[in-house]
C-alpha positions in Angstrom: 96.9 114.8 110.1 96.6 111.5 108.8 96.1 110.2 112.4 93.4 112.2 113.0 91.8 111.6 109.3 91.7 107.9 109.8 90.9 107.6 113.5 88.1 104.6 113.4 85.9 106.0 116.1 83.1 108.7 115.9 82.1 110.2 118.5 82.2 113.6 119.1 85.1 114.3 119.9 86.6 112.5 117.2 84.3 114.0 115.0 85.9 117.0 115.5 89.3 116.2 115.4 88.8 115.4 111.9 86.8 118.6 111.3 89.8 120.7 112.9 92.0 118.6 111.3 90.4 119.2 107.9 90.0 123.1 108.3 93.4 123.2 109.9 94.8 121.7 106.8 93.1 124.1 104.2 94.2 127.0 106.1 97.9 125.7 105.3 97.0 125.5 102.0 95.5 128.8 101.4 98.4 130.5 103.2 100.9 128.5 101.5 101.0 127.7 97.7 103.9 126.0 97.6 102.8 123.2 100.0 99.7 122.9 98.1 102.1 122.6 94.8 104.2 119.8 96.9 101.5 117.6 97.9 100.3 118.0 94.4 103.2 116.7 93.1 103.5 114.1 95.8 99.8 113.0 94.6 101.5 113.0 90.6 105.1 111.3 91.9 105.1 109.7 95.3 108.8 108.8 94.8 111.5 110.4 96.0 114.9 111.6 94.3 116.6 109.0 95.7 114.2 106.2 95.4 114.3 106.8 91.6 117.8 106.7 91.1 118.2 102.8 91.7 121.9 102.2 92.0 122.3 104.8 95.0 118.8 103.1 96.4 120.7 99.4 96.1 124.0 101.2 98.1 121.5 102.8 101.1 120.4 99.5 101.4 123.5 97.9 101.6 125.0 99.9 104.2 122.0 100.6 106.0 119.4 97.1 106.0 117.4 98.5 108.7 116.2 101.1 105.9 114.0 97.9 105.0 112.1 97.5 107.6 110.8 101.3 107.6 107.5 102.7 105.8 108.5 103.7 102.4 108.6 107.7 101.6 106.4 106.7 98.6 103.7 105.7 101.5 104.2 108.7 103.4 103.9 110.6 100.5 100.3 109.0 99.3 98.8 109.0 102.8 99.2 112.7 103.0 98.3 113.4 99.7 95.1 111.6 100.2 94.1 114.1 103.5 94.3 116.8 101.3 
């Protein structure tokens, strides 16, 4: 959804991908409470269990450094909770 919500173009097809996109997301919400709880809470506390627990954060790193070079959960986290 996030691709779709941020696509730079607008033409009409585009347009409405990010109409669908939109509409296909409140559906899931309205369906589902609990997501719509999540991504609230997401929105409140991007972090993750383990991301606030720093010594087990330090050993992940440790023995995997390619961890690193990935897109943080906390990112995830706010790009979706900004789509909704």
């Amino acid at each position: 959804l996030p691709y779709l919500y941020d696509f730079q173009h607008t033409c009409n097809e585009q347009i409405f991908a990010k109409y669908f996109a939109d509409v296909l997301a409140m559906h899931v919400l309205e369906k589902n409470p609990s997501i719509k709880d999540l991504i609230t809470e997401w929105k409140n506390n991007p972090k993750s269990k383990l991301e606030e627990n720093e010594e087990l954060k330090q050993l992940m790193l440790q023995e995997t450094p390619w961890m690193k070079d990935l897109v943080s959960n906390e990112e995830k986290k706010s790009t979706v909770g900004i789509v909704f």
